[in-house]
C-alpha positions as CSV (number, residue, x, y, z in Angstrom):
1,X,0.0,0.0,0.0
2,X,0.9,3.9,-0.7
3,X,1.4,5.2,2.5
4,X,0.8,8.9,3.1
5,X,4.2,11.2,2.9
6,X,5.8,8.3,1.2
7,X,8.4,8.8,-1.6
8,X,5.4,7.5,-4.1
9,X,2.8,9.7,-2.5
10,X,5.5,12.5,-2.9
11,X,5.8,11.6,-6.5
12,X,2.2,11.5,-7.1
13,X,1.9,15.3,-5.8
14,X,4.7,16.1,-8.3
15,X,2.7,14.7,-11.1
16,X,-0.6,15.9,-10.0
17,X,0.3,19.8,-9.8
18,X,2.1,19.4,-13.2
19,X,-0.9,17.8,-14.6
20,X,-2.5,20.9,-12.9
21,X,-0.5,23.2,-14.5
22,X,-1.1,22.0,-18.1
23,X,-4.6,21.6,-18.6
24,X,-6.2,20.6,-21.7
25,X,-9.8,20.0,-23.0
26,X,-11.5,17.8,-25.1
27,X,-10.3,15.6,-27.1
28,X,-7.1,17.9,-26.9
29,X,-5.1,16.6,-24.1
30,X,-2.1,16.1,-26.0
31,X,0.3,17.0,-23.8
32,X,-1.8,15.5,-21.1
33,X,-1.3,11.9,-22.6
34,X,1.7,12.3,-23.8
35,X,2.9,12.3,-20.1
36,X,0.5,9.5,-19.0
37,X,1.8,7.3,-22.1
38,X,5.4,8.3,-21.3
39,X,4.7,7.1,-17.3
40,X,3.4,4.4,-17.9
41,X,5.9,3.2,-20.3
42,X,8.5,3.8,-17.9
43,X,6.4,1.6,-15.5
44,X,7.1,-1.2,-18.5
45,X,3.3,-1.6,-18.8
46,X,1.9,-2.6,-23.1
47,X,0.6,1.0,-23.9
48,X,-2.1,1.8,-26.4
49,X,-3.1,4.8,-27.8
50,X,-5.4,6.2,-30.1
51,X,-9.0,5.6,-28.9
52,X,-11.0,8.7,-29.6
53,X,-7.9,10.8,-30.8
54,X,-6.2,11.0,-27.5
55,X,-7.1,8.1,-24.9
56,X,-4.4,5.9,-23.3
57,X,-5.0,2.4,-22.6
58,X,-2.1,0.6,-20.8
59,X,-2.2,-3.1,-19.6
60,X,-0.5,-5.2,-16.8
61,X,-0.8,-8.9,-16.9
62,X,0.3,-11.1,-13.8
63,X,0.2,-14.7,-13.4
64,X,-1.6,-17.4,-15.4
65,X,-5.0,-16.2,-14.7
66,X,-7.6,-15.5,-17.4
67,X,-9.5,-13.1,-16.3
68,X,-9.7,-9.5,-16.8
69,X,-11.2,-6.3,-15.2
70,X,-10.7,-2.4,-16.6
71,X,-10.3,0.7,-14.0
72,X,-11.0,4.6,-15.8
73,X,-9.7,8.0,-15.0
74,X,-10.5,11.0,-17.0
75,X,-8.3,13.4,-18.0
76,X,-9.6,16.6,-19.9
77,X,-10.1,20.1,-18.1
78,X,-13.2,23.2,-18.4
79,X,-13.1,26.1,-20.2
80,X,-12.6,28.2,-17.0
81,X,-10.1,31.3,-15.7
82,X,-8.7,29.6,-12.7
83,X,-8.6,32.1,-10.1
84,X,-5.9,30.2,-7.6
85,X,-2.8,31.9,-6.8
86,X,-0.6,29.0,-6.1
87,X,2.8,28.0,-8.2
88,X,1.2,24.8,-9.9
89,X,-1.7,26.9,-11.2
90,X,-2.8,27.0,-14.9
91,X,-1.0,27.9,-16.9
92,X,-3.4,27.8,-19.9
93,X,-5.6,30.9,-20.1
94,X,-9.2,30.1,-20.1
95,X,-8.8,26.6,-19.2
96,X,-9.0,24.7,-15.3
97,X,-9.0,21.1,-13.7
98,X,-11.5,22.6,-11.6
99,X,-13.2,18.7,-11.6
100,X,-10.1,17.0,-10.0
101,X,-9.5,15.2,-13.4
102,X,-5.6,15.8,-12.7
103,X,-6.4,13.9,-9.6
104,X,-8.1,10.7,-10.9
105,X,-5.2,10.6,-13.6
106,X,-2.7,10.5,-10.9
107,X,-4.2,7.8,-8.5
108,X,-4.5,5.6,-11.4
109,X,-1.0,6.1,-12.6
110,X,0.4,6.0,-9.2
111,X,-1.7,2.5,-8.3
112,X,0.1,0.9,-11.9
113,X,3.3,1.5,-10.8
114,X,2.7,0.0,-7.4
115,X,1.2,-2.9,-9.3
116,X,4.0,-3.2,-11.5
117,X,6.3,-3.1,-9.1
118,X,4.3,-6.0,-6.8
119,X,2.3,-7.7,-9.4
120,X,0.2,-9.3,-6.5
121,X,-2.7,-10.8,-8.7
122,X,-3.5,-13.2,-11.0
123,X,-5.1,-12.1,-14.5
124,X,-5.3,-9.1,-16.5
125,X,-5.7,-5.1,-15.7
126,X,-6.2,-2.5,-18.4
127,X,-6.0,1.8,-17.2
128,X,-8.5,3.6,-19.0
129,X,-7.4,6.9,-19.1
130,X,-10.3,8.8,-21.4
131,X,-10.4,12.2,-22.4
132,X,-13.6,14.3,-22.9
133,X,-15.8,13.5,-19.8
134,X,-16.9,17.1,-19.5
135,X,-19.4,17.3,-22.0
136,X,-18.3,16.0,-24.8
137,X,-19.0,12.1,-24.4
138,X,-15.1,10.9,-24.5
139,X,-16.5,7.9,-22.8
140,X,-18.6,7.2,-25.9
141,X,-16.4,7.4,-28.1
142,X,-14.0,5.2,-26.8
143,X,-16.5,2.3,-26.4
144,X,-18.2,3.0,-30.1
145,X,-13.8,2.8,-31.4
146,X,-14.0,-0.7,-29.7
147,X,-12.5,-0.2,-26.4
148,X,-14.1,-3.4,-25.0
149,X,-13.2,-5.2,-27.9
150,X,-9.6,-4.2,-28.0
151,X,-9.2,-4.8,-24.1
152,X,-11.8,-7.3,-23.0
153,X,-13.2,-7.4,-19.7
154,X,-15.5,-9.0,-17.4
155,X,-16.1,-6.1,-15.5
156,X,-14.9,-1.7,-15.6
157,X,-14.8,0.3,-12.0
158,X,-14.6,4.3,-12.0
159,X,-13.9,6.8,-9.4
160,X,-14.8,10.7,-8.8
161,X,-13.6,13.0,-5.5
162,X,-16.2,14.1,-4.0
163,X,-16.3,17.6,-2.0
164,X,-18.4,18.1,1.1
165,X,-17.3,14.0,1.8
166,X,-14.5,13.8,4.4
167,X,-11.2,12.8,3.2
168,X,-10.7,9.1,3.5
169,X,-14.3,8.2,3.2
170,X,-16.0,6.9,0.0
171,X,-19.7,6.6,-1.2
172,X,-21.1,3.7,-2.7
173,X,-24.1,2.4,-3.7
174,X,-25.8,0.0,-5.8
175,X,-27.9,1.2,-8.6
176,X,-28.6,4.8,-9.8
177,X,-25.4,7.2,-8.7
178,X,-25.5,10.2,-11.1
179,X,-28.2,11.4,-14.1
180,X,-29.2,11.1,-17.3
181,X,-27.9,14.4,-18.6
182,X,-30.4,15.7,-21.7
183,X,-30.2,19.1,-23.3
184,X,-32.7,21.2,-24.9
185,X,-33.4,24.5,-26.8
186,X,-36.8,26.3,-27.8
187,X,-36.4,29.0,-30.2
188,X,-39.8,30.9,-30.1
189,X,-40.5,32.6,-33.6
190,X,-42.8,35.9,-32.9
191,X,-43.3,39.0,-35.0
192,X,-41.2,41.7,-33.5
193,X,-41.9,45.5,-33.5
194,X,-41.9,48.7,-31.6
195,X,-42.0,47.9,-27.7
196,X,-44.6,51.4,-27.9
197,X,-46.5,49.5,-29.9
198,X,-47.4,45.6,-28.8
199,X,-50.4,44.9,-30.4
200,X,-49.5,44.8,-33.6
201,X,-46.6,42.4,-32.6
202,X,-46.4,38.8,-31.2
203,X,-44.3,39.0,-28.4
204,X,-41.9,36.2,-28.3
205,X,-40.2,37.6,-24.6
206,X,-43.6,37.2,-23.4
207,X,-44.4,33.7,-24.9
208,X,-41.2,32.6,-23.3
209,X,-41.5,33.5,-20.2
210,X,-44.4,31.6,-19.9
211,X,-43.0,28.8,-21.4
212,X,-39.8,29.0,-18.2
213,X,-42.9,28.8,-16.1
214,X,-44.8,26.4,-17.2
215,X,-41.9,24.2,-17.7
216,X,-41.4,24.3,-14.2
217,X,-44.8,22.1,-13.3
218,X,-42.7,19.2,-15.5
219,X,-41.3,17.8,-12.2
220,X,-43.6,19.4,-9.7
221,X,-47.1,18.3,-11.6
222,X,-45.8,15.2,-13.6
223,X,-43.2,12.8,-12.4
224,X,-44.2,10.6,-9.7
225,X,-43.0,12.2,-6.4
226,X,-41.2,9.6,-5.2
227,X,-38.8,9.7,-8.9
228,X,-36.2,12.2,-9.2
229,X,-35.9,14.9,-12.0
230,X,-34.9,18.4,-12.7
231,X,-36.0,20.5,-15.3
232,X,-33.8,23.9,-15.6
233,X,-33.6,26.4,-18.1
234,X,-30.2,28.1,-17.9
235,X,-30.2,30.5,-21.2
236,X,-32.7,33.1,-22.5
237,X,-31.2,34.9,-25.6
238,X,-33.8,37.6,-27.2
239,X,-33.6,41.0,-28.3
240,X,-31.3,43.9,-29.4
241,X,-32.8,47.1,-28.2
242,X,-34.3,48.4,-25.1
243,X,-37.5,49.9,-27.5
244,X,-37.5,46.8,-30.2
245,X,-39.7,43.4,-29.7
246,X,-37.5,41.0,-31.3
247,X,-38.5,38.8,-33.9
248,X,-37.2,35.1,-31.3
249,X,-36.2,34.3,-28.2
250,X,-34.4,31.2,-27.5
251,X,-34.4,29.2,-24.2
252,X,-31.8,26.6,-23.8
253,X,-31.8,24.1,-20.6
254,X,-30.9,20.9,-19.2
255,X,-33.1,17.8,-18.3
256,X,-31.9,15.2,-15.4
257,X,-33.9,11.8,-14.6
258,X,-32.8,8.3,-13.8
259,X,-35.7,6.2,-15.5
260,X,-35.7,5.9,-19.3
261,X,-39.8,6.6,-18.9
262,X,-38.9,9.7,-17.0
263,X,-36.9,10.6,-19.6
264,X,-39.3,10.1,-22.5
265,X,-42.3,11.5,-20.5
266,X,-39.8,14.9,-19.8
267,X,-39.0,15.4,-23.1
268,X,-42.4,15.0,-24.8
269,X,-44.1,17.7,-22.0
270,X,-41.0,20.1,-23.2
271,X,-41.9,19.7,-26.5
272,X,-46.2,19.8,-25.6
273,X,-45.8,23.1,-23.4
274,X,-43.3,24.9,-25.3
275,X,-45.9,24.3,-28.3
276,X,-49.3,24.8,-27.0
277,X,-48.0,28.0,-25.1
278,X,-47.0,29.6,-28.5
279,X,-49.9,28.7,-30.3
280,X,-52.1,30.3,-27.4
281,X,-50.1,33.6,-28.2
282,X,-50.0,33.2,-32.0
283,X,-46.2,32.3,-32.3
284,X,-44.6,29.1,-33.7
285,X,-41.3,27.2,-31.9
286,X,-38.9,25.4,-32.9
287,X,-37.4,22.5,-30.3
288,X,-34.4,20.0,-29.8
289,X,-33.8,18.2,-27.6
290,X,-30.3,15.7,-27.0
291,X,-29.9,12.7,-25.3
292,X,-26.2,13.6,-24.0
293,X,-25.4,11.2,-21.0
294,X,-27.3,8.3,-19.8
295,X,-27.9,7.7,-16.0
296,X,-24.7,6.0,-14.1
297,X,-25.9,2.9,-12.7
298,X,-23.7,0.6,-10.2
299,X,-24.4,-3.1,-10.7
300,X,-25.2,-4.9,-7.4
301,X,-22.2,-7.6,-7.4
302,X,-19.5,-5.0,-8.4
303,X,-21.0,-2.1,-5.7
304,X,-20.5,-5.1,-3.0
305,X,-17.1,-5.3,-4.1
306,X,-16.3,-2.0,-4.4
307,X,-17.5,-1.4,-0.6
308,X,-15.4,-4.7,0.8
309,X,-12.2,-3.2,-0.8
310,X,-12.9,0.2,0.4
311,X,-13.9,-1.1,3.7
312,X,-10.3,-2.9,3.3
313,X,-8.7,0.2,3.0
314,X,-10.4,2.9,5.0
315,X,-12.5,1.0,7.4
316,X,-16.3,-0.4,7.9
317,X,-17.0,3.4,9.6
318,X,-15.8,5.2,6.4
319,X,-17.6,3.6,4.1
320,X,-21.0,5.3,3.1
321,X,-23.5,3.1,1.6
322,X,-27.0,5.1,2.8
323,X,-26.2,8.4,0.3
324,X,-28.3,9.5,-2.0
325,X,-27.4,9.9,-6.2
326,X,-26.7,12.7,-7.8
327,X,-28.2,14.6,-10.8
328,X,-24.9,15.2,-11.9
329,X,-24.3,12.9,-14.8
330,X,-20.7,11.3,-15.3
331,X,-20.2,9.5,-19.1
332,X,-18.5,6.5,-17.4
333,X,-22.2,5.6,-17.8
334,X,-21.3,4.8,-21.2
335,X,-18.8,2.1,-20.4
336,X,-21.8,0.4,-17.4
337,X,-23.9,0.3,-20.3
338,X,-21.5,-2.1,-22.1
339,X,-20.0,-4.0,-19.1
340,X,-21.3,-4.7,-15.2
341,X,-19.3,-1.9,-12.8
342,X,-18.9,0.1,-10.2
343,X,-18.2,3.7,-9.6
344,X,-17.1,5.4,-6.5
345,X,-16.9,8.8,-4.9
346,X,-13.6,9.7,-3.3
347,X,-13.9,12.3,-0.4
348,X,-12.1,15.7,-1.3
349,X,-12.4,17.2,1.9
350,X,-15.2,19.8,3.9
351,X,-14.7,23.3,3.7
352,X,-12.5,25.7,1.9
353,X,-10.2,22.4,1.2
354,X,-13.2,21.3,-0.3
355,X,-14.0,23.5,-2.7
356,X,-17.0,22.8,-4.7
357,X,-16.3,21.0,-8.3
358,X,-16.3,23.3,-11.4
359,X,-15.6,26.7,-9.4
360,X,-12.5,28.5,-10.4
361,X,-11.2,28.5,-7.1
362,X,-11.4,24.3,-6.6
363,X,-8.1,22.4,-6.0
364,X,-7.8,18.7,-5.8
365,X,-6.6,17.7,-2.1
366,X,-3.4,15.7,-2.3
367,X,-3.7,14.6,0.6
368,X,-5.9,11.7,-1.0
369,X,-3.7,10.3,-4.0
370,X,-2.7,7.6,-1.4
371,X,-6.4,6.5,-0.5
372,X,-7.3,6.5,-4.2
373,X,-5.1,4.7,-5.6
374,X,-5.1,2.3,-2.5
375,X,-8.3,1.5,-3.4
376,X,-7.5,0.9,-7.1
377,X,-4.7,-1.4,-5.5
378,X,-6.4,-3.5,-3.0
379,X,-9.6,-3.3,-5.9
380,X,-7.5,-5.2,-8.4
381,X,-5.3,-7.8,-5.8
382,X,-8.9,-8.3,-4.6
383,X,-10.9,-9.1,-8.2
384,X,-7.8,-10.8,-9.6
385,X,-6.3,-12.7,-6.2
């Protein structure tokens, strides 16, 4: 095991904060993989890279044994000003690992050199390290290139830090742990004019505020109370002139559910309301709606696992099992669709230390590279022993 303060945990805070210091986003992490491929080569592991222009898929084999199993980090950063003042900040204007991305890349890396170094199990390990997650579907697009087929596996685990969860303490659960992730976008087509003069115009800021409201009675008035959903609208874009109606508005939003029928009852009311509401007013919309990430589901045999090595590592008290999922939405969910898994969060720590994910002043706590990639460790000498 990594222990903390170690020369390897040192190491890992080296290659965190560089990672850090370098970030890169979708399917542009060059320089990001280029360091993970060059790491793990050094480790002496078969590298592999390609998948979905910049994912790095290295594999240890130990033993005789057959069997396989596949553990993901991501790797790509947000299109964010970083507003930290420390010496590994970005150095890439406009872009952050304000998700702890830099993080997840290290644990991985730092628990395959500690299993090349011990090679304490029996079978076969591949380290997923995908690019895209924010947004993009990297996820995807590794498993439509074949990933599975390349590197089969019985079964893939994933990880995420978690802020607001004490350091050293992970949640897991079996079934739903993050959202389906939908987006949508109403363009309401009015007649513009002079704001003196309304009546001879058809209002489309009018028709779309009504439609913001009425959206809202999606969740409140139509999903069973005891599913979860969220309907927001986070963009209104309409209008040039303080004294000009405009011609559109559009409204642009974001959908979260965990049932497929959720799912297809949300987006048909989107598309019924935002329709009947303009026609009441005499305008006309346009709508589309995306199907971006489906909802992360844990698999009941792999979540037990998943909580016996964690419990292994941190202890039965540190182990949170009664938590409730998120309506974030993580595309690992992409990967649990093609083979039974796991996924994990990490605690990042309370407080200022743990800094809410995607705010410009977020840092990943390195005081947890050891308990991550412990838990990657004990994960694979447990599945493989």
């Amino acid at each position: 095991m990594i222990e903390s303060n170690s020369t390897k945990h040192k190491e890992m805070v080296e290659w965190r904060r560089r990672l850090h210091q370098y970030p890169e986003t979708a399917f542009t992490e060059f320089m990001t993989s280029d360091f993970i491929a060059e790491k793990l080569t050094e480790m002496g592991l078969s590298v592999q890279r390609g998948l979905a222009k910049t994912g790095v898929v290295a594999t240890l084999q130990a033993g005789n044994g057959e069997r396989a199993i596949a553990l993901r980090a991501d790797m790509d950063a947000l299109f964010m000003e970083e507003k930290n003042e420390f010496a590994h900040k970005s150095r890439h204007p406009g872009k952050m690992h304000a998700c702890g991305h830099d993080g997840h890349s290290t644990m991985l890396l730092g628990a395959a050199k500690y299993l090349s170094e011990t090679k304490k199990f029996n079978g076969t390990v591949h380290f997923i390290f995908q690019p895209a997650e924010e947004n993009e579907s990297g996820g995807r697009v590794m498993v439509e290139e074949g990933l599975f087929d390349q590197f089969p596996v019985e079964s893939v685990f994933g990880m995420h830090n978690w802020p607001g969860m004490p350091p050293g303490q992970f949640g897991i659960r079996p079934g739903p742990m993050m959202a389906a992730s939908d987006y949508f976008r109403i363009t309401v087509q009015g007649k513009g004019g002079h704001a003196a003069i309304p009546q001879l115009t058809v209002d489309p800021v009018v028709v779309a505020a009504q439609i913001v409201t009425g959206l809202q009675t999606i969740t409140s008035r139509n999903v069973d109370p005891l599913e979860s959903s969220v309907v927001s609208v986070t963009q209104i874009h309409g209008g040039s002139a303080g004294n000009v109606i405009p011609n559109d508005v559009t409204l642009q939003g974001t959908a979260r559910s965990f049932q497929p029928s959720v799912q297809d009852m949300i987006e048909e009311r989107i598309n019924h309301i935002a329709e009947s509401i303009s026609s009441a007013f005499g305008a006309k919309t346009e709508f589309y709606y995306r199907r971006s990430y489906p909802p992360t589901i844990n698999y009941e045999a792999e979540a037990k696992l998943a909580v016996e090595v964690a419990t292994k590592v941190v202890g039965e008290a540190n182990v949170i099992q009664q938590l409730q999922p998120c309506m974030g939405a993580e595309d690992f969910a992409f990967m649990l669709q093609k083979k039974p898994g796991c996924y994990v969060w990490l605690g990042n720590g309370m407080g200022e230390g743990g800094c809410m994910l995607h705010n410009a002043n977020y840092d990943f706590n390195d005081d947890i590279l050891p308990t991550g990639a412990n838990y990657w460790i004990t994960l694979v000498e447990t599945a493989l022993s």
